[in-house]
VEXDREN-2710 file (C-alpha; in Angstrom, 1 decimal):
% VEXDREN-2710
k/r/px/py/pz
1/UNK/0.0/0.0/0.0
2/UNK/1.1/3.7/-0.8
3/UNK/-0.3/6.4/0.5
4/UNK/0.9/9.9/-0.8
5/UNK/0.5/12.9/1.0
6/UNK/-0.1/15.1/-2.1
7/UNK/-0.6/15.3/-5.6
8/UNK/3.0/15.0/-6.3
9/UNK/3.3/12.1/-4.3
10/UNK/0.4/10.6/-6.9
11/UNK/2.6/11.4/-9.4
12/UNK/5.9/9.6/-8.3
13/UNK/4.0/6.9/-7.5
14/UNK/2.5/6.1/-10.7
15/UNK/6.1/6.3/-12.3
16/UNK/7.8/4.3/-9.9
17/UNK/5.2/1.6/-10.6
18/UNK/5.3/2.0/-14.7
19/UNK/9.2/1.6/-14.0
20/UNK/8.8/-1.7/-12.2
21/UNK/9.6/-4.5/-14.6
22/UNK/6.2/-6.2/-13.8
23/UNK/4.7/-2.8/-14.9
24/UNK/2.3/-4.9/-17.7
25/UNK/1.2/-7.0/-15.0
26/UNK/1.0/-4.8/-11.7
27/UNK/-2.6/-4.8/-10.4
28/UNK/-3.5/-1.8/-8.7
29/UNK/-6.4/-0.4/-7.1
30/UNK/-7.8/2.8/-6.0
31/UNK/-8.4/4.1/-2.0
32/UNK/-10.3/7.3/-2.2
33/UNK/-12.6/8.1/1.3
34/UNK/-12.3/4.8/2.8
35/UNK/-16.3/4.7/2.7
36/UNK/-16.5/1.1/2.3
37/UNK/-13.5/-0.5/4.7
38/UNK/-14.4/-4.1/4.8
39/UNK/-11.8/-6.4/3.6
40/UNK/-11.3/-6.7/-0.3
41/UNK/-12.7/-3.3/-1.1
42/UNK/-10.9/-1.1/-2.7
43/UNK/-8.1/-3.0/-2.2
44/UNK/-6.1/-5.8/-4.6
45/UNK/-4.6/-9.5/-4.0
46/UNK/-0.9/-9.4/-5.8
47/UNK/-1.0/-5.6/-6.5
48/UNK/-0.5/-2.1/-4.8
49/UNK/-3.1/-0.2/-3.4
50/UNK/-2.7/3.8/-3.5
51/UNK/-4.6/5.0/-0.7
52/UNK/-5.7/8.9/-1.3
53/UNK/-7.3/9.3/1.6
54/UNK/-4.5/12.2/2.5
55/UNK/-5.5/14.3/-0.7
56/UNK/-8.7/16.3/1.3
57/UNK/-8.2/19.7/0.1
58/UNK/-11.5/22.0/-1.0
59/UNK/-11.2/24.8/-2.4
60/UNK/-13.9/26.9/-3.6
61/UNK/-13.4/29.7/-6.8
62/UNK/-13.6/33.0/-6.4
63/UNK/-17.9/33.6/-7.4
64/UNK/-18.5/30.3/-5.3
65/UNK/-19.9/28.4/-8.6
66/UNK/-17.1/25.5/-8.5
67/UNK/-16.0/23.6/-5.7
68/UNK/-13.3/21.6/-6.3
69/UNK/-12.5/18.5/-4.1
70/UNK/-9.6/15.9/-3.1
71/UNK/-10.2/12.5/-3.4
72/UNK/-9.6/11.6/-0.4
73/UNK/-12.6/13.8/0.9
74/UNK/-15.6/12.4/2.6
75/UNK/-19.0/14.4/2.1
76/UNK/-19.2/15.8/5.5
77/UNK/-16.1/17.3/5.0
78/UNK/-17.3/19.0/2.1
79/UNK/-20.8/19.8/3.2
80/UNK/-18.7/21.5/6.3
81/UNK/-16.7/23.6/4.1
82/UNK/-19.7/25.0/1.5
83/UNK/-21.9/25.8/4.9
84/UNK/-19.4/27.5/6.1
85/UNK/-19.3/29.7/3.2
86/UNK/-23.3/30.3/2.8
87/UNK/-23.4/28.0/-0.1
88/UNK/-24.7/24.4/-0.5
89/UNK/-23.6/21.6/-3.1
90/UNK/-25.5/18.5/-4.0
91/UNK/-23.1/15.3/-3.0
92/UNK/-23.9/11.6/-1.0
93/UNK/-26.8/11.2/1.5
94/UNK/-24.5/10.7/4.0
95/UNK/-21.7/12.7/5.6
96/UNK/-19.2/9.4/5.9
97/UNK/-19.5/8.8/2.2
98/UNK/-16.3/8.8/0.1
99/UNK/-16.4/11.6/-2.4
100/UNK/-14.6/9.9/-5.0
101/UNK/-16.3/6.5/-4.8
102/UNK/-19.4/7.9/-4.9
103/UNK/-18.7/10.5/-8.2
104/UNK/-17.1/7.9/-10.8
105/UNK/-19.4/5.3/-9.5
106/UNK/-21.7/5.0/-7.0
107/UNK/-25.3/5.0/-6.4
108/UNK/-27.0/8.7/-5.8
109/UNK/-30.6/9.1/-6.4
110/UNK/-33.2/7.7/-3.7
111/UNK/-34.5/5.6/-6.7
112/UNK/-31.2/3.0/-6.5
113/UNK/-32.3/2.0/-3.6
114/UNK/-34.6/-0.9/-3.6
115/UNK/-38.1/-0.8/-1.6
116/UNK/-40.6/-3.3/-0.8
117/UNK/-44.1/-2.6/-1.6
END
């Protein structure tokens, strides 16, 4: 497992792995909010594992129309930051739900979720 501090730390890692001479075979997987911790998620048997959750800077532009997040931010975090600044953004139901997870693949409207009848 990896886990960079920054950006640049992202960076390094990724050539350091293409370098390896396994680098057509190295499996690696993706660590963003840690919303889902139980073992085997995002996580890899026989590969590297680049945890992000480090990467939590927000920063918001200067009209307050873009937020702009780190994928190691969960949505609390966020939804902390934007009330604090009078403005709201539209993210996970809940606050311990891993930003990046949740925007490249996750489940968000209230119709995923299955109900009985």
């Amino acid at each position: 497992m990896v886990k960079p501090r920054d950006t640049n730390d992202v960076a390094v890692t990724i050539k350091v792995l293409r370098w390896l001479p396994l680098s057509d075979s190295c499996k690696v997987a993706i660590r963003g909010g840690g919303h889902t911790p139980w073992a085997g998620s995002a996580n890899i048997d026989g590969g590297v594992t680049i945890d992000l959750s480090s990467l939590k800077a927000i920063s918001v532009n200067r009209d307050k129309s873009v937020v702009s997040v780190g994928a190691g931010c969960v949505w609390g975090e966020v939804y902390k930051k934007a009330e604090a600044m009078g403005i709201a953004v539209i993210g996970g139901r809940g606050s311990s739900i891993g930003v990046s997870g949740l925007t490249l693949g996750g489940k968000s409207s209230l119709d995923s979720v299955e109900h009985d009848l």
